[in-house]
C-alpha positions as CSV (number, residue, x, y, z in Angstrom):
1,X,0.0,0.0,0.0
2,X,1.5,3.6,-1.1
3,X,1.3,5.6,2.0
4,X,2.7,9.2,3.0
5,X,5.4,8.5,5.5
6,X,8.2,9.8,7.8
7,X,10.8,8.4,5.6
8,X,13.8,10.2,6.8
9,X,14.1,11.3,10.7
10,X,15.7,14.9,11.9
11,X,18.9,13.7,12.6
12,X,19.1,11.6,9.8
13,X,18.6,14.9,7.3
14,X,20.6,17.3,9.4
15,X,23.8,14.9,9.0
16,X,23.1,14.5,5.1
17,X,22.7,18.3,4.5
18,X,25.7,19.3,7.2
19,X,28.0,16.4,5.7
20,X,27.3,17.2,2.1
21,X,27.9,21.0,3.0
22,X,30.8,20.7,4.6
23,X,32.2,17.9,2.0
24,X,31.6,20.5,-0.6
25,X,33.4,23.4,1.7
26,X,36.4,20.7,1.9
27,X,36.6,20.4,-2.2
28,X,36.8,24.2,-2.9
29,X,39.1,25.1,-0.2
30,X,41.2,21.8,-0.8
31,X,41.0,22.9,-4.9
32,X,42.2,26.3,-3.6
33,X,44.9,24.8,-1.9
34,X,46.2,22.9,-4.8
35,X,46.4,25.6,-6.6
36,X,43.8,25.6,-9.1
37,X,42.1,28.7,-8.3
38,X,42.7,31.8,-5.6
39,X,39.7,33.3,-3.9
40,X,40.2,33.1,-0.2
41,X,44.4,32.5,-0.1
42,X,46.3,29.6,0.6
43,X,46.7,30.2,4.5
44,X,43.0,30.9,4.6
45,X,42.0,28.0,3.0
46,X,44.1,25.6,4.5
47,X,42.4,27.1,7.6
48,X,38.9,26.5,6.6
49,X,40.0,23.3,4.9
50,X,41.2,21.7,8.5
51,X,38.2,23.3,10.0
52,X,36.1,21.4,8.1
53,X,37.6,18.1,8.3
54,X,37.7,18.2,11.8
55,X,33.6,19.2,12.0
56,X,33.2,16.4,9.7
57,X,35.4,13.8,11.5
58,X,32.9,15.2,14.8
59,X,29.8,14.9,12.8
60,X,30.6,10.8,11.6
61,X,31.2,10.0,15.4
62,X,27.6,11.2,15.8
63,X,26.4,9.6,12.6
64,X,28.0,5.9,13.6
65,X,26.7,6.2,17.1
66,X,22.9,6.9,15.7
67,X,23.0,4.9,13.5
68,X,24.3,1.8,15.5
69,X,21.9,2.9,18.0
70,X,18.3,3.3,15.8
71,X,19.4,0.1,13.7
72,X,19.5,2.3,10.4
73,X,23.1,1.1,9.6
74,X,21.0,-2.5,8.1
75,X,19.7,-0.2,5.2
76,X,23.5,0.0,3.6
77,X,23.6,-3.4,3.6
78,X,24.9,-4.5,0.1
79,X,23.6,-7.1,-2.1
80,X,23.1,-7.6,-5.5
81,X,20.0,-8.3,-6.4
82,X,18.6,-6.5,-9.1
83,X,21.8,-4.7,-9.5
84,X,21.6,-5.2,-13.3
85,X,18.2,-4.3,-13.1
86,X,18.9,-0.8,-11.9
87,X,22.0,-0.5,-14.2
88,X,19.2,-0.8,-17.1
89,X,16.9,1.1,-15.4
90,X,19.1,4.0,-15.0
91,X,21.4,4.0,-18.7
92,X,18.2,3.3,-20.7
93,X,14.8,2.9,-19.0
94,X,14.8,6.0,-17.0
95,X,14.7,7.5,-20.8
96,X,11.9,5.8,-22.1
97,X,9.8,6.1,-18.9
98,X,10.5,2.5,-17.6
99,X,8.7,1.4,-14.5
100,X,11.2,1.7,-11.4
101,X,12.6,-1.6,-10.8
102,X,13.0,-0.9,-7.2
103,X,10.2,-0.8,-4.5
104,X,10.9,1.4,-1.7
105,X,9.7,0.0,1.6
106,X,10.2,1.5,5.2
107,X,13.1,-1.3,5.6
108,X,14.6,-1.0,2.2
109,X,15.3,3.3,1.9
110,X,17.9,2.8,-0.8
111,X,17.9,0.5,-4.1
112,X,21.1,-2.1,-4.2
113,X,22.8,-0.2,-6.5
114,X,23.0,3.1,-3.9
115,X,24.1,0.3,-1.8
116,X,27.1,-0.5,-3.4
117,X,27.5,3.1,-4.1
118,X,28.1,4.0,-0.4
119,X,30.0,0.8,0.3
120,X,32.9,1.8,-2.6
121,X,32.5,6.1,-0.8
122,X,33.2,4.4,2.5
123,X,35.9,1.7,1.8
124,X,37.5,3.5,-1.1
125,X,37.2,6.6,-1.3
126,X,37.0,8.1,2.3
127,X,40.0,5.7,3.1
128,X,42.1,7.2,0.6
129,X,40.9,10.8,1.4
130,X,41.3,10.5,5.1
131,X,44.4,8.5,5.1
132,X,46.4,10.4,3.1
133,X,44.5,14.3,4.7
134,X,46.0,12.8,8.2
135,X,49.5,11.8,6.3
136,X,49.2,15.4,5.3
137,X,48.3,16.8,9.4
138,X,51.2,15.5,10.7
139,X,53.8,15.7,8.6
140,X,55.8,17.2,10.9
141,X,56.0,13.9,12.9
142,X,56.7,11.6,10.3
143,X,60.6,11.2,11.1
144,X,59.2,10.8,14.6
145,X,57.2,8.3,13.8
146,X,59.4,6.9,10.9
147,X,57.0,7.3,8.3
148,X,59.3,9.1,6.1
149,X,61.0,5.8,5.4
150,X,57.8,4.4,3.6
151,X,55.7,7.9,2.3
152,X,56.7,10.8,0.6
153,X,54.6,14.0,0.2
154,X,54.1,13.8,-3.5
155,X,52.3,10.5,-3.2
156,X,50.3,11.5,-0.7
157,X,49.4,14.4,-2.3
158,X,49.1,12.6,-5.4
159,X,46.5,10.3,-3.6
160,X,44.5,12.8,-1.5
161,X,43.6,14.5,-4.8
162,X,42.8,11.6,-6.4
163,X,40.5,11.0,-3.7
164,X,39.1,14.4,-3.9
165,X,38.4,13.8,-7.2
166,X,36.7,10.1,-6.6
167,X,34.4,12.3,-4.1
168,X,33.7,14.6,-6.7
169,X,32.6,12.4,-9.4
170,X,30.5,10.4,-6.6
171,X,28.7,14.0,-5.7
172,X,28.0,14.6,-9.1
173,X,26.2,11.5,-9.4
174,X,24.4,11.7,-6.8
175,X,22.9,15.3,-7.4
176,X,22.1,13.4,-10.9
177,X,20.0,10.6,-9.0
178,X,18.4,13.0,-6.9
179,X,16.6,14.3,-10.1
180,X,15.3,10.5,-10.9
181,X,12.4,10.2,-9.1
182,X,8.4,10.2,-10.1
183,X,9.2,14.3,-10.0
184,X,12.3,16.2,-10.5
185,X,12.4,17.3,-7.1
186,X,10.6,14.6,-5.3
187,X,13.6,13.1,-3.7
188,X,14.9,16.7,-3.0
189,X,11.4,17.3,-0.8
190,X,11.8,14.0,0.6
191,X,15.5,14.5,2.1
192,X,14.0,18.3,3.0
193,X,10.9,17.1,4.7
194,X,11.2,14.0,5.5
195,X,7.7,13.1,4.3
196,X,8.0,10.5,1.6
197,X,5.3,8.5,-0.3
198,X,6.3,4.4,-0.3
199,X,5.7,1.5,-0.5
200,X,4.6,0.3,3.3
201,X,4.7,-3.2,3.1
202,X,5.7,-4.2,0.2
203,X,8.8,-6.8,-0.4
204,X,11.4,-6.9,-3.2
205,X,10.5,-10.1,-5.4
């Protein structure tokens, strides 16, 4: 039965809108820092840059702990089913109006192939980001440390960017899936509200 629901919960949408804000304030100001533009200066944006990371390392301690907590962690759980389906779906039958071959339910919020989408952002590409952005932090402790016998900074700058750039490519996609539901903004209003029409107890076949 298709029912107007409290898909996503207050917390839930004040973490997505404050992580994807401040992931897009650490792009700019870590694009600035590379060198590719000049708008706020290098000191400055290093500043905000390490600002940022650190109010998003605080914001993921309080994302894991609600999401352990509430049980909502089981909705990133990957599979493949219908994976193909929804690599059809969105290359050619979003095009030719297609039905959706995904069923949202209250215990299924994301389709399998968002689900493997998040898995690769949070064992790839965050890994790699925040790996190398601490390799970066405390550079002046690597001969301490004796990491300067296995890193050097032009691979992990080489990496971090190629990590900023993974994150960018996954952002872009997903502002392009946002625009894939029955409406344009539907899924926008969704994540702004919270009030989304689904599925209520319908299962994936």
């Amino acid at each position: 039965m298709i029912k107007k629901v409290m898909t996503f919960k207050r917390f839930e949408r004040f973490w997505h809108w404050t992580q994807a804000g401040l992931i897009i304030v650490l792009l700019l100001s870590g694009f600035e820092i590379h060198g590719s533009y000049e708008v706020l200066g290098f000191e400055d944006a290093v500043t905000v840059h390490r600002t940022a990371a650190w109010s998003l390392v605080t914001l993921w301690i309080f994302a894991i702990f609600w999401h352990l907590t509430t049980g909502e962690w089981k909705q990133y759980i990957p599979t493949l089913k219908k994976v193909d389906a929804m690599i059809k779906y969105y290359l050619l039958g979003i095009f030719i109006r297609a039905p959706h071959p995904f069923r949202k339910t209250m215990l299924r919020k994301h389709n399998p192939l968002q689900r493997l989408a998040y898995l690769f952002q949070w064992v790839v590409i965050s890994p790699i980001i925040w790996a190398t952005g601490w390799a970066y932090l405390f550079y002046a402790n690597w001969a301490e440390w004796r990491l300067d016998q296995y890193l050097t900074l032009e691979d992990v700058a080489f990496f971090h960017t190629l990590g900023a750039f993974m994150m960018l490519v996954f952002l872009i996609a997903h502002v392009y899936l946002i625009t894939t539901g029955k409406t344009v903004w539907s899924h926008m209003k969704a994540m702004i509200t919270g009030w989304e029409e689904i599925d209520t107890d319908a299962e994936e076949s």
